[in-house]
BALOBA-1460 file (C-alpha; in Angstrom, 3 decimals):
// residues 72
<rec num="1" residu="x" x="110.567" y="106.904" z="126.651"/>
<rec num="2" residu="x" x="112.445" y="105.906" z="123.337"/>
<rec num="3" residu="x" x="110.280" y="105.363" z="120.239"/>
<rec num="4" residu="x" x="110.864" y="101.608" z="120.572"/>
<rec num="5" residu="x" x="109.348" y="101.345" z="123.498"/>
<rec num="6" residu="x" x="106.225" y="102.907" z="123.011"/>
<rec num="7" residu="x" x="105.486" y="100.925" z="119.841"/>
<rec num="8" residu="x" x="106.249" y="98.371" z="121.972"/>
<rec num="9" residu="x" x="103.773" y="99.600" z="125.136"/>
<rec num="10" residu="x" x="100.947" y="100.027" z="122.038"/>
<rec num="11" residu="x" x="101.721" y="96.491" z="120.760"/>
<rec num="12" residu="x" x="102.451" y="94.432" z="123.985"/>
<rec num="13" residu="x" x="100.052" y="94.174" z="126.267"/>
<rec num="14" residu="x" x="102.160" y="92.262" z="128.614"/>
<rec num="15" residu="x" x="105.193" y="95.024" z="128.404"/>
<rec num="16" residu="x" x="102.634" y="97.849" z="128.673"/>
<rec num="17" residu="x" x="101.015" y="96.121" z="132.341"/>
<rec num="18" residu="x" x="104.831" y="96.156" z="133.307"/>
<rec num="19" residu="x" x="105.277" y="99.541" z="132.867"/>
<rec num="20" residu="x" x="105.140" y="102.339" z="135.851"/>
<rec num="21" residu="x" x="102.550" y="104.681" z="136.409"/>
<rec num="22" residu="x" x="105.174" y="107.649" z="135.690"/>
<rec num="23" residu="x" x="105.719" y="105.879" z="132.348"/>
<rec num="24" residu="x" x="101.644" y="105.134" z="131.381"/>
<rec num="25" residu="x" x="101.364" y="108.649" z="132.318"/>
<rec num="26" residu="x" x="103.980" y="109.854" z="129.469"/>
<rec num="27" residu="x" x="102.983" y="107.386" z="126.815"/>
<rec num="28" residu="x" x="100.991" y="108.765" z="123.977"/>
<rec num="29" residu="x" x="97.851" y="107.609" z="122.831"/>
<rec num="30" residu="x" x="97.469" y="105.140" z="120.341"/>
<rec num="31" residu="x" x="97.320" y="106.158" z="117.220"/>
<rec num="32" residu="x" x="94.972" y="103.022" z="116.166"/>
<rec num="33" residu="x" x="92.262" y="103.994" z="118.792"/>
<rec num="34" residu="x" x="91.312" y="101.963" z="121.577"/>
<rec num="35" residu="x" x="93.627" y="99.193" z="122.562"/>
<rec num="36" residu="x" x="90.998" y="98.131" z="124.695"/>
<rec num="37" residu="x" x="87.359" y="97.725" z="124.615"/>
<rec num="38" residu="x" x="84.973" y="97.974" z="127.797"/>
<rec num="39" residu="x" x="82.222" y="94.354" z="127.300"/>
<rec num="40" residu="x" x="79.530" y="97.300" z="127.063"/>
<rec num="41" residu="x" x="80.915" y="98.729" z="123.891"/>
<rec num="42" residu="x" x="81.978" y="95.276" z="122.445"/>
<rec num="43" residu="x" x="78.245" y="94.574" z="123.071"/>
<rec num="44" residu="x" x="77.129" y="97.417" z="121.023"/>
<rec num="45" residu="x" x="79.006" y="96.465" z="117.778"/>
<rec num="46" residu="x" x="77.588" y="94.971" z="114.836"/>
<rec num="47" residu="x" x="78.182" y="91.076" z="115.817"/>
<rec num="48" residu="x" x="78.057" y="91.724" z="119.692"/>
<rec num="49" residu="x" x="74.899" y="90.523" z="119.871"/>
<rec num="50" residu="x" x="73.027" y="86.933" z="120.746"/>
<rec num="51" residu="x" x="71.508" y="85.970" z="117.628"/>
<rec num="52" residu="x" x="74.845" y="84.627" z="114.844"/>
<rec num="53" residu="x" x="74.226" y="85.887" z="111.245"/>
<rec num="54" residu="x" x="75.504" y="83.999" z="108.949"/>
<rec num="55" residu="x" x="74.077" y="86.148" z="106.107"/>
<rec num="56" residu="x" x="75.125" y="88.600" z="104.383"/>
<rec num="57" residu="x" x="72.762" y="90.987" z="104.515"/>
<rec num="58" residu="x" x="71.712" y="93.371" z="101.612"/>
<rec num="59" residu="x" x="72.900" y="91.079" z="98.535"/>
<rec num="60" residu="x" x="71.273" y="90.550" z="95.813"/>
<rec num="61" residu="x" x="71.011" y="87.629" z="93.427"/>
<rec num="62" residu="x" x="73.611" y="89.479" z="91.477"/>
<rec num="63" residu="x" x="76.239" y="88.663" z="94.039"/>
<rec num="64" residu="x" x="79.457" y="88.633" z="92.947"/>
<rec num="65" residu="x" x="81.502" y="88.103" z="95.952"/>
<rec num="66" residu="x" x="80.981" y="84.402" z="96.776"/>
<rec num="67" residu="x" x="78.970" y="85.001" z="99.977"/>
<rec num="68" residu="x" x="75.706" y="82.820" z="101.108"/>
<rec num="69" residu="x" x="73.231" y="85.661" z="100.566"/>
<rec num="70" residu="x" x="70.226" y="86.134" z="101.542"/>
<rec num="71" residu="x" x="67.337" y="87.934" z="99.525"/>
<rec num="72" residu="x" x="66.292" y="91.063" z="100.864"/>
């Protein structure tokens, strides 16, 4: 598989579905990580879960970064 291509398979979702099993089996892993995420680890990240903050937490009233804060 040229070098193209597999930027392309890491990139493209849509190319990388197209691709045989004989090529998915040669194609090296993503250097990024994951391409894709499983719902029970996207439910285990920091925003996954039911209740929206729209805080951000930890600042102090010496916030410099333009952020609604909320006191600790």
């Amino acid at each position: 598989m040229s070098r193209n291509n597999i930027i392309r398979a890491w990139k493209d979702p849509d190319y990388r579905k197209s691709l045989s099993k004989a090529e998915l089996s040669v194609l090296p892993a993503n250097p990024a990580g994951a391409i894709e995420l499983s719902d029970e680890d996207l439910r285990a990240v920091a925003g996954g879960s039911d209740s929206p903050n729209t805080y951000a937490r930890g600042c102090t009233s010496a916030c410099t970064h333009r952020l609604i804060c909320m006191p600790n």
